[in-house]
N, C-alpha and C positions, 0 to 999 in steps of 0.2 A: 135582472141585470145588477141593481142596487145590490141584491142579495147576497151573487155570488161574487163581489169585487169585496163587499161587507166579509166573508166567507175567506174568501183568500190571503186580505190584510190580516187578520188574527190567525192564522196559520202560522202565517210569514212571522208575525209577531211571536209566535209562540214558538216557535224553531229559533228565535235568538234568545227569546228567555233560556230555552232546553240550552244550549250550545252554550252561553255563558254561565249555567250554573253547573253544566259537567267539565268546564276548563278551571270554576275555582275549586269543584272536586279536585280533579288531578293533582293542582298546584299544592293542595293540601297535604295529598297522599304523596307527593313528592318530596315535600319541607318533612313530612313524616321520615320518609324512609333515609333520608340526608341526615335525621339527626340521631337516628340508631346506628347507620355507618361509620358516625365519625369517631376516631380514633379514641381510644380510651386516655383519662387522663393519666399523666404520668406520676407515677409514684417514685421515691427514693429509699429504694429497699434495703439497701445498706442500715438508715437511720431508722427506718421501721423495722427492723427486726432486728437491732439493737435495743430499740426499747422494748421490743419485746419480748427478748432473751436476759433483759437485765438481769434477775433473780435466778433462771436456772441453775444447777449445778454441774451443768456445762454445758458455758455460754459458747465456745467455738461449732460444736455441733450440732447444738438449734439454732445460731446462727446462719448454718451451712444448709441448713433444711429450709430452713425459714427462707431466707434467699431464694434456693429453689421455686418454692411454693410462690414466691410474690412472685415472679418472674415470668412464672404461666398464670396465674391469677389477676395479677397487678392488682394486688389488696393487701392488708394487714389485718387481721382484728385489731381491733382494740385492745388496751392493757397488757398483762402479763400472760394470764392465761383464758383461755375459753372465748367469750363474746362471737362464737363460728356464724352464727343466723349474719352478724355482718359483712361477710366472707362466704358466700357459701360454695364455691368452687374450693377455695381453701380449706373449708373443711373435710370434702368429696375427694381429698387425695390420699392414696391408702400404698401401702409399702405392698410387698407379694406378699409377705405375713398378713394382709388384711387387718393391719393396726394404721392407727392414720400418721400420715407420711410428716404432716405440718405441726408443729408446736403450738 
C-alpha cells in the first residue's frame, strides 16, 4: 500500500515537472518567433543613397535605383561602392539584362 501511494506521488510529481518544463519551452519558442516577426528597422533611404551616390557620375539615376532597391530591401551597403555581403537582398536585385539592378 506504502508502495503504491510512494508510486503515485512521483508520477504526479513528475507530470508537473513534464508540464512546467514544456510551457517554459513554448514561451521560449514563442519570445522566439515574436522577435523574427517584428517589423524591420526603418531606414532613411533618401539620406542613404545619397551617400551612396555621392561620387557617381550620375547621381540622379543611382539615386533612383538606389531608392528603389532600399525600399524593397530596407538596407544600404555601406560606402560608395561594393560592401553587398551587407545587404544581401540588395545585392540579389538584377535588371531583365541580368546585370544588377542596385548601385
Amino acid at each position: 500500500m506504502a508502495f503504491s501511494k510512494l508510486l503515485i506521488a512521483s508520477l504526479v510529481i513528475s507530470l508537473l515537472f513534464l508540464l512546467h518544463f514544456a510551457e517554459a519551452d513554448h514561451q521560449t519558442v514563442k519570445s522566439k518567433l515574436d522577435a523574427t516577426n517584428s517589423p524591420a528597422e526603418e531606414i532613411d533611404c533618401g539620406s542613404a543613397c545619397t551617400a551612396r551616390c555621392q561620387l557617381s557620375s550620375r547621381p540622379n539615376l543611382c539615386e533612383r535605383a538606389c531608392g528603389t532597391c532600399c525600399a524593397r530591401c530596407k538596407c544600404v551597403p555601406p560606402g560608395t561602392a561594393g560592401n553587398y555581403e551587407a545587404c544581401p537582398c540588395y545585392a540579389s536585385l538584377t535588371t531583365h539584362g541580368g546585370r544588377r539592378k542596385c548601385p
